[in-house]
C-alpha positions in Angstrom: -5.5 7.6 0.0 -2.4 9.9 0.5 0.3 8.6 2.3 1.7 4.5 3.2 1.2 3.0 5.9 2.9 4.5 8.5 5.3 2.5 10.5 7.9 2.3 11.9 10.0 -0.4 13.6 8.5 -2.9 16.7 9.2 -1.6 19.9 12.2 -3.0 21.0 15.3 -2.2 23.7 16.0 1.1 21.5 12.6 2.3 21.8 11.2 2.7 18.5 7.9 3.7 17.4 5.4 1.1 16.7 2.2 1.3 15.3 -1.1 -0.4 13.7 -1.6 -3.2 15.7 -3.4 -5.4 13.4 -4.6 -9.2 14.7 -5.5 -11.9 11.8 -7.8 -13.4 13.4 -10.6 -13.0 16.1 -9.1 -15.2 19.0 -12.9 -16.8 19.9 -12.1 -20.7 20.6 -14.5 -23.4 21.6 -17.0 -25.4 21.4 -21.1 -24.1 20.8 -22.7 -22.7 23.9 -26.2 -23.5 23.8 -27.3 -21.1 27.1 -27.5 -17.6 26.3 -25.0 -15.4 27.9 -22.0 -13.4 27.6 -17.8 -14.0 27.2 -15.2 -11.7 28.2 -11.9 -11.9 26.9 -8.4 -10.7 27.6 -5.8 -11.6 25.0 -2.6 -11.3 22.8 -3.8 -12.3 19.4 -1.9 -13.6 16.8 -1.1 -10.7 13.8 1.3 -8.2 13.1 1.8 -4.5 13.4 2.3 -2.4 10.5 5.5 -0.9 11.5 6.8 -4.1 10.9 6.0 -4.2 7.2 9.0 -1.7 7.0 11.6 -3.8 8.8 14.2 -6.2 7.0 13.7 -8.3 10.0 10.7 -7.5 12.1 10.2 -8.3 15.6 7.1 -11.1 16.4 4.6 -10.3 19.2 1.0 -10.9 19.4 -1.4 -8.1 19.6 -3.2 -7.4 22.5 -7.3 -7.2 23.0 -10.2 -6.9 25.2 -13.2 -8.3 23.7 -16.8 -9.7 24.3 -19.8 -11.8 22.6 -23.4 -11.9 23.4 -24.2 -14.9 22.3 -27.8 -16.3 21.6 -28.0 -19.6 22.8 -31.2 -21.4 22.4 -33.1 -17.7 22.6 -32.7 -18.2 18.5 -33.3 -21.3 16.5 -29.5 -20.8 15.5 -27.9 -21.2 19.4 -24.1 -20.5 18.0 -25.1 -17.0 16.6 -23.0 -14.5 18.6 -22.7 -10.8 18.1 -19.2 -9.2 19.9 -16.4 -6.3 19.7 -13.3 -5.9 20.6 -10.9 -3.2 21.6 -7.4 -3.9 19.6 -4.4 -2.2 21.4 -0.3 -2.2 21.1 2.4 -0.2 20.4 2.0 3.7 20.5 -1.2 4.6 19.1 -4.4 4.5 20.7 -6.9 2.0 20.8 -9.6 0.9 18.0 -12.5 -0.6 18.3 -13.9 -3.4 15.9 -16.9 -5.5 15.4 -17.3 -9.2 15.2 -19.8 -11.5 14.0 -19.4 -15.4 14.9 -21.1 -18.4 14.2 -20.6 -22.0 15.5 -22.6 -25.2 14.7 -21.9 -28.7 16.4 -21.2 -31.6 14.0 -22.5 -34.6 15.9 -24.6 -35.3 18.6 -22.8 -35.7 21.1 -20.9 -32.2 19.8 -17.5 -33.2 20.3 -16.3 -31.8 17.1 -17.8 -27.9 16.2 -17.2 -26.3 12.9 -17.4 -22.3 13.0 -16.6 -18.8 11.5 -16.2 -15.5 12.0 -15.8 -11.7 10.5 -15.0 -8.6 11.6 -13.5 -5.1 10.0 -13.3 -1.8 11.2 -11.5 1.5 10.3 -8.6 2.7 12.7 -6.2 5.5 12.4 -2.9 6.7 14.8 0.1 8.2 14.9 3.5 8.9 16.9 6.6 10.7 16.6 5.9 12.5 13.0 4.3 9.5 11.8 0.7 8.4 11.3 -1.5 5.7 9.3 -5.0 5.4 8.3 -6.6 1.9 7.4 -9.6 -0.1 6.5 -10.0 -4.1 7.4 -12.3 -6.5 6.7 -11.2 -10.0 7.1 -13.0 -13.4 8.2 -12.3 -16.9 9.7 -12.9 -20.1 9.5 -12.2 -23.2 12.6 -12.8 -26.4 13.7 -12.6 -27.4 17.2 -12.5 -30.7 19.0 -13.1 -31.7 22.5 -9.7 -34.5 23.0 -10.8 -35.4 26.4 -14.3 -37.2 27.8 -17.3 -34.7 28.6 -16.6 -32.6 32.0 -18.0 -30.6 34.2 -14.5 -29.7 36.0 -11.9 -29.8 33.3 -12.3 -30.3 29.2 -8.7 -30.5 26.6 -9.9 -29.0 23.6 -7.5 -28.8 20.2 -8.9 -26.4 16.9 -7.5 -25.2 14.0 -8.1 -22.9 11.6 -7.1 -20.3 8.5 -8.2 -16.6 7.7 -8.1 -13.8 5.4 -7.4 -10.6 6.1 -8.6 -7.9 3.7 -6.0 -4.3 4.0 -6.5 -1.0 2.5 -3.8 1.9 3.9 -1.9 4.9 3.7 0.0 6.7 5.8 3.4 8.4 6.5 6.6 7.3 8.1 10.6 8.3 8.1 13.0 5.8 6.3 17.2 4.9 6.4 19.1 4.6 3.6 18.2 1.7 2.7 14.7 2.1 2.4 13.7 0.7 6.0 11.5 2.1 8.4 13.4 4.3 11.6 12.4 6.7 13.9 11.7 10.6 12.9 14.3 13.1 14.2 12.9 14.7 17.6 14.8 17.8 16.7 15.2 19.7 14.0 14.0 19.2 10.6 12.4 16.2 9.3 14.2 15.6 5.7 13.3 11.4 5.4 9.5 11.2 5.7 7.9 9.3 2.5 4.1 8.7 1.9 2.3 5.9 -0.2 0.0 3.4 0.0 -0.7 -0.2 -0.4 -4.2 -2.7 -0.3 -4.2 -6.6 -0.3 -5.4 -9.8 0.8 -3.0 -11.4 3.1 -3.7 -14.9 4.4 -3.1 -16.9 7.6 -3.2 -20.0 9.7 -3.5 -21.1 13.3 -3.9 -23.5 15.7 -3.9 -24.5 19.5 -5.0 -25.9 22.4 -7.9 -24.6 24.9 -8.4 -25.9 28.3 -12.5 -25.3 29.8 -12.7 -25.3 33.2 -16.3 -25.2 35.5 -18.3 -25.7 31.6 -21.3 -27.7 32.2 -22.2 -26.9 36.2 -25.7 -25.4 35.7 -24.9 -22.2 37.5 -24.4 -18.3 35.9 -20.6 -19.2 35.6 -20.5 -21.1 32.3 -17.2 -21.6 32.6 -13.6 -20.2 32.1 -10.9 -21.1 28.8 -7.7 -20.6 28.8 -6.0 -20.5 24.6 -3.0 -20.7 23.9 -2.1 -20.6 19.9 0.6 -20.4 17.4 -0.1 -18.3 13.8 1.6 -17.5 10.7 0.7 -15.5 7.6 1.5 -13.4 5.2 2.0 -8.9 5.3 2.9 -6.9 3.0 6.5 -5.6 2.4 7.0 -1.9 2.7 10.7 -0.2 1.3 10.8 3.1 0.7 6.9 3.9 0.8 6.4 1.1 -2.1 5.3 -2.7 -1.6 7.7 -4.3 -2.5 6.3 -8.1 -1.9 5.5 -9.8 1.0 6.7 -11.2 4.1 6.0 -14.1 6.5 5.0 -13.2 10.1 4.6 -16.2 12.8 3.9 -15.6 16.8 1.9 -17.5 19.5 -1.5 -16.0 21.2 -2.6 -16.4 24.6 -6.3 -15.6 25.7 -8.4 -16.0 28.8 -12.0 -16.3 28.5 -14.8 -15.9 31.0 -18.4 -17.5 30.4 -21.6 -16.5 32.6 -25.0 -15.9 31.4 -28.6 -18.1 31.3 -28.8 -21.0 34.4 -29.9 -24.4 32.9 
């Protein structure tokens, strides 16, 4: 480790840099799926970035992913076992990729209630405008999900909620004000404000939503299509001057849609 995490304010109307896109959880709602197939996702997941670790008062916005599961159905004797990645993008860095590893299991027979989890971790790295980050996750989640509404095979109202932990190691290198605070790196000239550090942790969070199914139980390739929609908070770390200084509370809302197709009945 040789530097802090790098970051520097959420992109906002003045255009500052943001990096580290970082989501708490892995945005994979629902009930179990007991036909082998596959689920493609588009989403803003709730998290944080860690520019915003550096800001007095940090913006809120969810960070964006593309993921997918393969999950086994009743090709295993465990049908919610599902292996799946994801790409995690935002801000002005590239995109990293991460894998997940998820399992569900239904709670009574007629499965309206589902208890699951999920863990993922990765290493990513980026930079912009004089400053860069490196850093190493691993972090897990647990859910329960309920089905509110009778058995469907147009429409299903589904409710879940949930908590994880997300395990941070980085370093990196970013400009500060006066006040310790992250800004953006001169464009000209020379670069007199930079600090480095570094900072690890275990920084918890909750969620929970509402998930509507549409098209789930009609026999066909097209296992159906959910649309999330969730609200988050948890802790990050604090960042002033290169240093953690404590922590901070971040809260947002996710939104995810997810196609289903795979195994015909």
């Amino acid at each position: 480790m040789k530097n802090v995490a790098c970051w520097l304010l959420l992109a906002s109307a003045s255009g500052c840099t943001t990096l580290g896109p970082m989501p708490a959880m892995t945005g994979s709602t629902g009930a179990v799926e007991r036909r082998a197939g596959v689920e493609l996702q588009a989403a803003a997941v709730p998290g944080f970035y860690l520019s915003s670790t550096t800001q007095s008062q940090p913006e809120q916005g969810g960070v964006g992913q593309l993921g997918v599961w393969l999950d086994s159905g009743e090709l295993l004797s465990a049908p919610g076992l599902a292996v799946g990645g994801r790409m995690v993008s935002g801000g002005d860095d590239a995109a990293y990729p991460e894998p997940m590893l998820r399992y569900r299991s239904a709670i009574d027979d007629e499965e309206r209630f589902t208890l699951g989890g999920a863990v993922f971790g990765t290493h990513a790295s980026g930079g912009a405008r004089s400053a860069s980050y490196s850093a190493t996750r691993v972090g897990g989640e647990v859910m329960a999900n309920g089905r509110v509404t009778p058995k469907s095979h147009w429409l299903e109202l589904h409710a879940f909620i949930g908590a994880s932990a997300l395990g941070l190691s980085a370093d990196g290198r970013y400009c500060v004000g006066d006040d310790g605070t992250g800004v953006d790196c001169a464009e000209e000239g020379p670069i007199t404000n930079l600090v480095d550090g570094e900072f690890a942790g275990v920084y918890p969070a909750g969620f929970a939503g509402l998930g509507l199914d549409f098209a789930r139980h009609l026999g066909l390739p097209l296992h159906g299509v959910r649309l999330d929609a969730t609200v988050a908070g948890g802790m990050m770390p604090e960042i002033r001057s290169g240093e953690q200084t404590g922590r901070a509370l971040w809260t947002n809302i996710g939104l995810g849609i997810t196609l289903r197709g795979g195994v015909v009945d």
